[in-house]
N, C-alpha and C positions, 0 to 999 in steps of 0.2 A: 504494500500500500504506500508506504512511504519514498518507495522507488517511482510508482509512479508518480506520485506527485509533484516528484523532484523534474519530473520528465516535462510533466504538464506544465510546470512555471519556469522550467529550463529556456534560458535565451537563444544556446544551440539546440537547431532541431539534431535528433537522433537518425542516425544512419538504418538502421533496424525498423522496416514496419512492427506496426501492433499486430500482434496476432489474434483471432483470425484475419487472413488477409481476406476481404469480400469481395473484390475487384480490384484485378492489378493495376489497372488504368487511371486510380487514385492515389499511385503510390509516386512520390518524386523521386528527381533522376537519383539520386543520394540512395533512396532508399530501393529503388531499383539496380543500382551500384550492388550495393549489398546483398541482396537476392540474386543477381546472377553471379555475383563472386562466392555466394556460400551453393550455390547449385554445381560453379567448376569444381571446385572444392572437394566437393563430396562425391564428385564423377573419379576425378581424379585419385582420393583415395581409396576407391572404391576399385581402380583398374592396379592402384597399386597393391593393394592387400590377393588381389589378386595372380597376381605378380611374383609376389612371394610367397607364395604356397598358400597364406592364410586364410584362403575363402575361395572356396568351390566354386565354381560357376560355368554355365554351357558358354556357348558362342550364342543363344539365343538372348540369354541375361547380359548378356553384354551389350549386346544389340540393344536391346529395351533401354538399356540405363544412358544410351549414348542418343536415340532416340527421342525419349520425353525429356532429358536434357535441354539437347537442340531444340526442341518444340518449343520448349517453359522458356528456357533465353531466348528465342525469336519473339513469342510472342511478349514480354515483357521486353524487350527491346524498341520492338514497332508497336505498342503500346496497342499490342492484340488484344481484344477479350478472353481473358478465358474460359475455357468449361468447368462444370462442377465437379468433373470428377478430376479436370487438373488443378484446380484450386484445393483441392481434399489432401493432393499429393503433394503439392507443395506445402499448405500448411503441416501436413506430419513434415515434411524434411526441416522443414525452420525450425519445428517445435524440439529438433534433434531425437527422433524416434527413428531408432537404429533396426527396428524388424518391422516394417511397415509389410502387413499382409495383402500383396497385390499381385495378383490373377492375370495373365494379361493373353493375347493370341497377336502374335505379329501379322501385317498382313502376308506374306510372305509362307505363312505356316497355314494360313487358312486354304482351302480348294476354292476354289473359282465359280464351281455350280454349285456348292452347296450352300442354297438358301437356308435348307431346311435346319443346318448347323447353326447358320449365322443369325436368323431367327429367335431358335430354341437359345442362345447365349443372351439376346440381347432383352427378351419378354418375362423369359421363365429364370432365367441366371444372374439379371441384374446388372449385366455387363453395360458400358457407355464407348462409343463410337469417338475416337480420338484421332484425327486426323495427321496424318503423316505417321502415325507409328501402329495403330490398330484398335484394338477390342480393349479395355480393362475394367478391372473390379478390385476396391479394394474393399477390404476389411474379410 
Protein backbone atom coordinates (compact mmCIF):
# COMPACT_ATOMS: atom_id res chain seq x y z
CA UNK A 1 0.00 0.00 0.00
CA UNK A 2 2.53 2.38 0.83
CA UNK A 3 4.56 1.55 -2.34
CA UNK A 4 1.87 2.47 -4.20
CA UNK A 5 1.23 5.56 -2.88
CA UNK A 6 4.77 6.46 -3.13
CA UNK A 7 4.07 5.72 -6.99
CA UNK A 8 0.85 7.72 -7.06
CA UNK A 9 2.44 11.05 -5.69
CA UNK A 10 5.86 10.18 -7.23
CA UNK A 11 7.00 13.02 -9.73
CA UNK A 12 8.93 10.21 -11.90
CA UNK A 13 6.55 8.29 -13.72
CA UNK A 14 7.46 4.51 -13.25
CA UNK A 15 8.93 2.40 -16.13
CA UNK A 16 6.78 -0.73 -15.11
CA UNK A 17 2.91 -0.77 -16.06
CA UNK A 18 0.24 -1.48 -13.32
CA UNK A 19 -0.62 -4.79 -13.56
CA UNK A 20 -3.23 -5.94 -14.85
CA UNK A 21 -2.26 -4.43 -18.18
CA UNK A 22 -6.07 -3.96 -19.96
CA UNK A 23 -4.93 -2.51 -23.13
CA UNK A 24 -1.58 -2.09 -24.38
CA UNK A 25 -2.21 0.84 -26.24
CA UNK A 26 -2.57 2.86 -22.87
CA UNK A 27 0.78 2.03 -21.94
CA UNK A 28 3.63 4.86 -22.72
CA UNK A 29 6.77 4.47 -24.64
CA UNK A 30 8.69 4.17 -21.18
CA UNK A 31 6.44 1.79 -20.19
CA UNK A 32 6.32 -0.19 -23.31
CA UNK A 33 10.22 0.02 -23.15
CA UNK A 34 9.97 -2.01 -20.32
CA UNK A 35 7.45 -4.64 -21.41
CA UNK A 36 9.38 -5.43 -24.50
CA UNK A 37 12.76 -5.57 -22.63
CA UNK A 38 11.28 -7.87 -19.97
CA UNK A 39 9.49 -10.19 -22.97
CA UNK A 40 13.56 -10.34 -24.74
CA UNK A 41 14.57 -11.15 -21.51
CA UNK A 42 12.80 -13.89 -20.79
CA UNK A 43 12.97 -15.32 -24.44
CA UNK A 44 16.39 -15.19 -24.06
CA UNK A 45 16.72 -16.88 -20.96
CA UNK A 46 14.45 -19.09 -21.69
CA UNK A 47 16.78 -20.27 -25.02
CA UNK A 48 19.51 -20.12 -22.75
CA UNK A 49 18.57 -22.56 -19.97
CA UNK A 50 17.88 -24.39 -22.71
CA UNK A 51 21.15 -24.33 -23.91
CA UNK A 52 22.54 -25.72 -21.04
CA UNK A 53 20.96 -28.63 -20.49
CA UNK A 54 18.48 -27.15 -17.84
CA UNK A 55 15.16 -27.35 -19.43
CA UNK A 56 13.72 -29.68 -21.88
CA UNK A 57 12.04 -28.41 -24.63
CA UNK A 58 10.96 -29.65 -28.46
CA UNK A 59 11.62 -27.47 -31.58
CA UNK A 60 7.92 -26.87 -31.38
CA UNK A 61 8.30 -24.98 -27.75
CA UNK A 62 10.66 -23.16 -29.09
CA UNK A 63 8.91 -22.03 -31.90
CA UNK A 64 5.86 -20.95 -29.67
CA UNK A 65 8.17 -18.92 -27.33
CA UNK A 66 9.98 -17.07 -30.38
CA UNK A 67 6.42 -16.61 -31.97
CA UNK A 68 4.14 -14.83 -29.27
CA UNK A 69 7.26 -13.03 -28.52
CA UNK A 70 7.58 -11.58 -31.97
CA UNK A 71 3.63 -11.13 -31.86
CA UNK A 72 3.40 -9.31 -28.14
CA UNK A 73 6.75 -6.96 -29.30
CA UNK A 74 5.04 -6.04 -32.68
CA UNK A 75 2.05 -5.41 -31.45
CA UNK A 76 3.04 -3.37 -28.54
CA UNK A 77 5.60 -1.76 -30.77
CA UNK A 78 2.92 -0.54 -33.44
CA UNK A 79 0.68 0.05 -30.66
CA UNK A 80 -1.52 -3.01 -31.88
CA UNK A 81 -4.46 -4.04 -29.93
CA UNK A 82 -4.37 -6.85 -28.30
CA UNK A 83 -6.39 -10.13 -27.76
CA UNK A 84 -7.56 -11.50 -24.41
CA UNK A 85 -5.80 -14.27 -24.51
CA UNK A 86 -2.57 -12.34 -25.23
CA UNK A 87 -3.09 -9.82 -22.71
CA UNK A 88 -3.75 -13.03 -20.04
CA UNK A 89 -0.03 -14.15 -21.28
CA UNK A 90 1.55 -11.37 -20.85
CA UNK A 91 0.16 -10.25 -17.70
CA UNK A 92 1.21 -13.87 -16.17
CA UNK A 93 4.88 -13.03 -17.80
CA UNK A 94 5.20 -9.57 -15.82
CA UNK A 95 3.43 -10.98 -12.80
CA UNK A 96 6.81 -13.23 -13.03
CA UNK A 97 4.88 -16.67 -13.14
CA UNK A 98 7.60 -19.18 -14.05
CA UNK A 99 4.97 -22.32 -15.08
CA UNK A 100 2.35 -20.60 -16.94
CA UNK A 101 -0.06 -23.48 -18.08
CA UNK A 102 -0.58 -22.81 -21.92
CA UNK A 103 -1.87 -25.35 -24.59
CA UNK A 104 -1.17 -24.16 -27.79
CA UNK A 105 -1.28 -25.81 -31.79
CA UNK A 106 1.04 -24.17 -34.05
CA UNK A 107 -0.27 -23.46 -37.34
CA UNK A 108 2.06 -25.42 -38.89
CA UNK A 109 1.13 -28.69 -36.66
CA UNK A 110 -2.46 -28.39 -37.59
CA UNK A 111 -3.81 -30.26 -41.01
CA UNK A 112 -5.33 -28.14 -43.54
CA UNK A 113 -8.84 -29.94 -43.95
CA UNK A 114 -9.57 -30.49 -40.65
CA UNK A 115 -12.34 -28.21 -39.78
CA UNK A 116 -13.72 -30.70 -37.73
CA UNK A 117 -10.25 -30.56 -35.40
CA UNK A 118 -10.05 -26.82 -35.48
CA UNK A 119 -13.67 -26.49 -34.45
CA UNK A 120 -13.87 -29.10 -31.67
CA UNK A 121 -10.42 -26.97 -30.05
CA UNK A 122 -11.98 -23.70 -30.42
CA UNK A 123 -16.14 -24.30 -29.18
CA UNK A 124 -15.60 -27.31 -26.83
CA UNK A 125 -11.78 -26.75 -25.78
CA UNK A 126 -11.75 -23.11 -25.13
CA UNK A 127 -8.95 -22.42 -27.37
CA UNK A 128 -8.44 -18.54 -28.91
CA UNK A 129 -7.26 -17.87 -32.51
CA UNK A 130 -3.92 -16.00 -32.35
CA UNK A 131 -2.77 -14.70 -35.28
CA UNK A 132 0.73 -15.23 -36.73
CA UNK A 133 1.49 -18.14 -34.21
CA UNK A 134 -1.93 -20.22 -33.80
CA UNK A 135 -4.45 -21.80 -31.43
CA UNK A 136 -3.85 -21.25 -27.47
CA UNK A 137 -5.31 -21.83 -24.17
CA UNK A 138 -4.15 -21.16 -21.04
CA UNK A 139 -4.66 -22.17 -17.75
Amino acid sequence: MIQYLRQLFSKEPSDKPSLPIRDTRTLSKKEIEYVVNELLTKQSNYMNEIKSGNLLADEADVQFQQLITNRLTTNLTYRIPSLDIELAYLNAILKGKKNIQVQYHLFHQLKENDTAELTNMIMNQGYSFVPTVGYLKIG
